[in-house]
N, C-alpha and C positions, 0 to 999 in steps of 0.2 A: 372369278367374282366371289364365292363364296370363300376363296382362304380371305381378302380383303374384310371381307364383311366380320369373318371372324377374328381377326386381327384389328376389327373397329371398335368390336364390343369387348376383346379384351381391354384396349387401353380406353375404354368409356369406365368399366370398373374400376379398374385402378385411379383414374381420377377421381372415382366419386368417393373410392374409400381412405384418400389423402384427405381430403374435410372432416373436421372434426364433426364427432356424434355426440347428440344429446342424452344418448338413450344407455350411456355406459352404466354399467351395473358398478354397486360397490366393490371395493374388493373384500375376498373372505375371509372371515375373523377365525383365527384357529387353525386356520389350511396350512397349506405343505409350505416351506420356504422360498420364496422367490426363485425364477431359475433351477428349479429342483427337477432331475428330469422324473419324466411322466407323469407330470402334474398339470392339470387344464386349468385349476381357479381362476380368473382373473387379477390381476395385480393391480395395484394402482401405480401409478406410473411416476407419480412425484415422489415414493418413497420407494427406492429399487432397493435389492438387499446389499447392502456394502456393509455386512458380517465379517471378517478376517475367519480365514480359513482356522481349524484346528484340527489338532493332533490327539485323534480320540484311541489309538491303538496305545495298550497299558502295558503290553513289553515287549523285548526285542526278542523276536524269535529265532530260530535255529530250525530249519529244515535238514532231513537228512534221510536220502531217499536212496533204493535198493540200487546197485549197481546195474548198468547196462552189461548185457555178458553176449558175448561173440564165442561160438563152436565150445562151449566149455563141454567137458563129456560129464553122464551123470557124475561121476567119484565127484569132481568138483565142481558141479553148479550150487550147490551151499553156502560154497564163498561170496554168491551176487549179495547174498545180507550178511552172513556171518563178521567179513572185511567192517560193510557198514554199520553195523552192533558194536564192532571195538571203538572203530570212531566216536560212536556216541559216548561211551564210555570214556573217552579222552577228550570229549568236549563238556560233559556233564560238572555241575558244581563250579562256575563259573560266578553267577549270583549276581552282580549289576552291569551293562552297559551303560558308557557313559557319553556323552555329546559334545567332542574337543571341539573348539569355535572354528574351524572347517568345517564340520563332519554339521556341526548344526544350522550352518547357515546352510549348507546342498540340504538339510533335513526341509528347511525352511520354501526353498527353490523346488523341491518336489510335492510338497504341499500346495504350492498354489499352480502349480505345472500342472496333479491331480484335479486338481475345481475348474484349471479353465477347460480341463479335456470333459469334463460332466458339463460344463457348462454349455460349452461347444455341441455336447451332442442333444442335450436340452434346444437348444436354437435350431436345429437341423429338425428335430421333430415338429416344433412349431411352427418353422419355415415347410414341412409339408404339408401340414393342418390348412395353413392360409390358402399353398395352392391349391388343394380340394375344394376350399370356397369357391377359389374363382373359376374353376373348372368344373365344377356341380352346373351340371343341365337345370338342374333345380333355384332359382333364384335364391341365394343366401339372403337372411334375413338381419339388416341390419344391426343386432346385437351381436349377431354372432362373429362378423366383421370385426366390429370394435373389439369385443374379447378376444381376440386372436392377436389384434395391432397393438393390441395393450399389454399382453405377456411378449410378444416379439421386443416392443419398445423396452422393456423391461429386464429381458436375457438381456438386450444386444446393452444393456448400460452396467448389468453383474458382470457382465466379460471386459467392459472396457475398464472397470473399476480394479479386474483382478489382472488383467495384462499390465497395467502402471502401478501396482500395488509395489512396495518394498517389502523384499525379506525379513527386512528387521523391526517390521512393526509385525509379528507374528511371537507370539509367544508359546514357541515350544519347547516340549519337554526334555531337561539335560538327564536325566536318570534313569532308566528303566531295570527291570529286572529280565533276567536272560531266561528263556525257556524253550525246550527241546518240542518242537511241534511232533504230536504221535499224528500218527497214521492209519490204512487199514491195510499196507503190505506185511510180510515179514518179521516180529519182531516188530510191530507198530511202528515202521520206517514208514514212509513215504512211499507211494507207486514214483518204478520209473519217469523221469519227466517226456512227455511227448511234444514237448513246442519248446521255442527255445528258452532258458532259463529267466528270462529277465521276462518273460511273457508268466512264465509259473512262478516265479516268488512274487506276481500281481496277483495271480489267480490265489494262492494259498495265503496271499496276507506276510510272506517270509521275509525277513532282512538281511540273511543267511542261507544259501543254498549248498552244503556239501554232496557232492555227487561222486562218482568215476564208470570207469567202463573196466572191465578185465575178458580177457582173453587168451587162447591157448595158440603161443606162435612154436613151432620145431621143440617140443617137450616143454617148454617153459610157459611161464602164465607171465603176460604183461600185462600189468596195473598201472591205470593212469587216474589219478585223486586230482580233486577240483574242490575250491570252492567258490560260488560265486554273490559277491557283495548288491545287493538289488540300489543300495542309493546311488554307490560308484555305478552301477551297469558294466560289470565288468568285473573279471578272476583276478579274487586276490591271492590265490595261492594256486598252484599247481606241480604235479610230481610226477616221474613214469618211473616203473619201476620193474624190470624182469628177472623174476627167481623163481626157486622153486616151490611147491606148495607151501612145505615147513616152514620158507623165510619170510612169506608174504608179510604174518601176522606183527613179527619184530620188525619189519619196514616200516609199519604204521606208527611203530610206539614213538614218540616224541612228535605227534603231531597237534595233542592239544595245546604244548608250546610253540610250534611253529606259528599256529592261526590266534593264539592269545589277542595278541596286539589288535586284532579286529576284532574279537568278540567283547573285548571286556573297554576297545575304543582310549585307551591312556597306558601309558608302560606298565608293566607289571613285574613283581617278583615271584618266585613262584617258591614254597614251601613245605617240603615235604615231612611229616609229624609220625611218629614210630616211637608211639606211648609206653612209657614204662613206667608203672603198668598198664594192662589194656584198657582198661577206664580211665585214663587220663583225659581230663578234659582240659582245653588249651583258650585263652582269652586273647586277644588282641585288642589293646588299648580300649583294653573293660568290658567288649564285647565277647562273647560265647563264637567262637569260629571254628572248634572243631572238640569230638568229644567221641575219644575212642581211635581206632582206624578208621580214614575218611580220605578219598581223593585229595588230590596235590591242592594248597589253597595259591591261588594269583592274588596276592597283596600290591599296594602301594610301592614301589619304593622311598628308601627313606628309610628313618629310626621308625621303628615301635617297640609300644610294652607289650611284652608277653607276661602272662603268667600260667604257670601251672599246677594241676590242683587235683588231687585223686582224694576220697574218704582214705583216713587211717596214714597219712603221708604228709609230708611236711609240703610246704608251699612251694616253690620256685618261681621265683619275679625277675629280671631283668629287662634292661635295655637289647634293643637288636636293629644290627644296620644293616637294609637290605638294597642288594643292589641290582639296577634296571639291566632286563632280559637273564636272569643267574638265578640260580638254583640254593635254597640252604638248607639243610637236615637238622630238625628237632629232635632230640634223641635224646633228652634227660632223661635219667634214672634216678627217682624221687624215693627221697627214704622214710624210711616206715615207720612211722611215731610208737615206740614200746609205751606204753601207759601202764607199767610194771606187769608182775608177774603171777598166774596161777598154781600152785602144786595143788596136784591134783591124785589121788590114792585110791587103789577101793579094795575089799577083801571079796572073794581071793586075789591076789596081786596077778600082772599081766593081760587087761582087761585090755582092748583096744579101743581109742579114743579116736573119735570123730568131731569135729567141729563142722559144719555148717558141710558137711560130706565130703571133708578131706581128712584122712586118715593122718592123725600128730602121732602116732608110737604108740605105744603098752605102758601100761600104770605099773609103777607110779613115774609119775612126768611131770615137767615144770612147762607149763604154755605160756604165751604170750595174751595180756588182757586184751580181747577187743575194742575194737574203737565204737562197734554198735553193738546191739545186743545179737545175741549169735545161740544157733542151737547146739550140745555137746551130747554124744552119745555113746555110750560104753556096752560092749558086745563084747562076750568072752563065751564060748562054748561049753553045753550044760546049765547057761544060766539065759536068764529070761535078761533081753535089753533095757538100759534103762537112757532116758532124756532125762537134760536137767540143760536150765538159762545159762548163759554166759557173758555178763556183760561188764561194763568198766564199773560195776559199783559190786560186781562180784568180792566175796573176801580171797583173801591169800590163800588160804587152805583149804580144800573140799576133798569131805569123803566120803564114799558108796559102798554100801554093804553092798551084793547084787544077791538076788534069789534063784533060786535053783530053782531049772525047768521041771517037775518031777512030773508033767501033763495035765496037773489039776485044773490050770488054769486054761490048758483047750477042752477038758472036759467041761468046767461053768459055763464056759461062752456057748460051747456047743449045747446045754442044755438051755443055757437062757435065751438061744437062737431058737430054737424050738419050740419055748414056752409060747415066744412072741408069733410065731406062728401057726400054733395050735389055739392062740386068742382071735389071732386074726380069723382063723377060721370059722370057729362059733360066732363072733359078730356078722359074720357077712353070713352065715347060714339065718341068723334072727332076724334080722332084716325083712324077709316077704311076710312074713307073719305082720306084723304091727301094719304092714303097706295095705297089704289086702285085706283084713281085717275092716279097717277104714272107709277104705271105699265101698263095701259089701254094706256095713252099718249105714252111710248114705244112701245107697242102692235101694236099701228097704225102708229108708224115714221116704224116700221121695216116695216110693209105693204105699206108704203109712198115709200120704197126705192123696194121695191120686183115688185110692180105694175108701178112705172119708168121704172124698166130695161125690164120688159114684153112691152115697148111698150104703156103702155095702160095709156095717161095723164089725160082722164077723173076720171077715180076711182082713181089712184093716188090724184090729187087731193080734191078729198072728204074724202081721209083717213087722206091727210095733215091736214084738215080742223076740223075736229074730234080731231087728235091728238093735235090741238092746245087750244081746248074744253077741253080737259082733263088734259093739262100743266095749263093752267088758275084753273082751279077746282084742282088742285094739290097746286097750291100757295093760293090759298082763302083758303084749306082747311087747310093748312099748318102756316098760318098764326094768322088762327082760333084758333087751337090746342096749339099753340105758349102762346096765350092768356090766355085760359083758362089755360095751367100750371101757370102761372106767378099767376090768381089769386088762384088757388092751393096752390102754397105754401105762399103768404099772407094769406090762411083761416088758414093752418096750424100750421103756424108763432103766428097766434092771440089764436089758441086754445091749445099752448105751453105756453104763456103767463100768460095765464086765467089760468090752471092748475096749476102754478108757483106760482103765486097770491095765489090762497087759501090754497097752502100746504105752504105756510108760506117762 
């Protein structure tokens, strides 16, 4: 009798909460988005949210997390990150992902695959909320009814809106820039992953998961490398590899060409630049692409302009045809624009010359003019150094007497070093004088005025008479102090000079 009874009064609610309510509240102005989960607001129900999904993440990242390691002994458990460090190093400087019309319609198919799984568990919270009403021993109070029927009414029309939604009315992003997610293992890697990989590049945000495991079988270390793709769900590259410690590290090497093709998502060429000079800086159809030694670049293939360009060197421009998955070596050696010549002489002759601290020979010598202005210094033993400018507006001829060390000139510095600080010291000894002084002559006007109003003109007057003892002794000392800075900074001034003098 009683399960009856309560199987009457459930379906007496339930019909009553099929009829519509008058008493529904607005919906909230401001509040969370329709279907959002863990959000109560009420929604109104004639406007459900039929927003098109987007693609708020700004680059493609690259996960890359510490190896799993099995019995390694201490000598080599190092390798569990050290392996994963070269890796990054062979993934790094990569610079855009891009979105081939496969790769972005799945981009497109996982975007709203993400909203209806939010969506779905949005309804699943709501769908408990309602049964708690009906289940509450406590009579629910007809608003609250409605507010539930009205966000329920409202998921279940976001869900149906994003289950017949088309891929192709979504507008996502074909560009991204490529970035190496840090961590807080090893070398800012990643911690090992503990769930399976397409569970952890959800959890981390990753588009890119490179992993492996190493291990120690019969003397040898077996490495197995992985990378795993989060849009595909599924390895797009994998390697085992058994050697011995020494070889492991050359096993790796050619792996950021191997996995190219999916980081960078379109063919690529790859370019290797070995400047000459080391400042060479290298442009790619106008663009600044590398400047110096710098990792392998993955270009286009196809023609590009290079140009190259160091200060002091002639240009180099050409055409260059690069071709898909291959390798090409830049190795210009750029020549060195002479902007004529210096002769250069000094007495006594044999002086060694410096330029910008690289030793040209013994004078007299002929140099080459720099392209910017440049420092020249002449050292010859016995004599005091001297500097002088060099630059392309220098004349053809220069010539230096040099002066002989005879000490005089460390005996000035050393006396002009001492004056400055035999000043420095009388100033800061004059100092409490004019301070105390001061406040003392305060000290006795405030008592000049306290022993007035008491009455009392004898003491008053001796305080006056004080206080003016110590205004006088405030300007003598004050005066004093005045002085000794002034010769202060002439000692300082003269032992600025002196040092100036001998370093040329």
């Amino acid at each position: 009798m009683r399960t009856a009874a309560v199987l009457g009064f459930l379906c007496l609610l339930s019909a009553v909460s099929a009829f519509p309510q008058d008493t529904t509240p607005p919906p909230a102005q401001g509040g969370p988005a329709p279907g959002a989960p863990g959000t109560s607001a009420p929604i109104n129900p004639t406007k459900p949210d039929l927003s098109l999904p987007k693609d708020t993440a700004a680059q493609w990242q690259i996960g890359i997390c510490v190896f799993s390691s099995d019995g390694l002994s201490p000598d080599n458990a190092y390798l569990a990150y050290s392996l994963p460090l070269l890796l990054k190093d062979e993934v790094s400087g990569f610079g855009i992902h891009t979105y081939q019309a496969e790769e972005g319609e799945r981009a497109r198919k996982a975007l709203i695959s993400r909203e209806i799984a939010v969506c779905e568990k949005s309804l699943t919270s709501v769908r408990k909320e309602r049964d708690a009403l009906l289940f509450n021993q406590v009579p629910a109070e007809a608003t609250a009814r409605s507010s539930v029927e009205t966000r329920l009414a409202a998921t279940m029309a976001r869900l149906d809106f994003l289950r017949t939604l088309s891929p192709s009315r979504i507008d996502a992003v074909e560009r991204k820039p490529v970035v190496i997610k840090e961590g807080t293992g090893a070398g800012k890697l990643l911690e090992t992953p503990a769930v399976p990989p397409e569970i952890y590049c959800a959890q981390q945000g990753i588009d890119l998961l490179i992993g492996g495991t190493i291990q120690e079988v019969q003397g040898y270390l077996l490495l197995d490398v992985w990378a795993f793709d989060s849009l595909n769900r599924a390895r797009v590259f994998s390697t085992r590899n058994a050697a011995a410690r020494e070889e492991l590290s050359a096993s790796l090497q050619g792996f950021g060409a191997e996995i190219a093709r999916t980081i960078l998502g379109r063919p690529w060429s790859r370019v290797a630049f070995t400047p000459d000079p080391p400042d060479t800086a290298m442009y790619v159809d106008g663009v600044l692409a590398a400047s110096g030694a710098s990792p392998a670049l993955y270009l286009s293939p196809g023609m590009h302009e290079i140009r190259l360009s160091a200060v002091g060197y002639k240009e180099v421009s050409r055409s260059l045809s690069l071709e898909p998955d291959q390798e090409t070596r830049i190795d210009d050696a750029l020549q060195k624009i002479v902007a004529g010549q210096v002769a250069i002489s000094t007495d006594p002759k044999g002086a060694d010359l410096y330029v910008d601290s690289l030793w040209k020979g013994k004078t007299p010598l002929v140099v080459d003019r720099p392209p910017l202005r440049s420092r020249g210094v002449l050292s010859s033993p016995g004599f005091y150094d001297m500097s002088f400018p060099l630059d392309p507006a220098s004349p053809p001829n220069l010539f230096f007497s040099l002066q002989k060390d005879l000490g005089k000139r460390d005996v000035q510095q050393k006396k002009a070093r001492d004056d400055f600080y035999v000043s420095l010291g009388f100033f800061a000894f004059s100092l409490p004088l004019p301070l105390f002084s001061y406040a003392l002559s305060i000290d006795f006007a405030m008592r000049t005025l306290d022993l007035s109003g008491q009455g009392r003109p004898a003491a008053a007057a001796q305080a006056r008479t004080e206080s003016t003892i110590f205004l006088g002794t405030y300007y003598a000392g004050l005066a004093v102090s005045i002085s000794l800075f002034v010769w202060m900074v002439t000692r300082i001034v003269r032992y600025v000079g002196v040092a100036n003098e001998i370093a040329g």
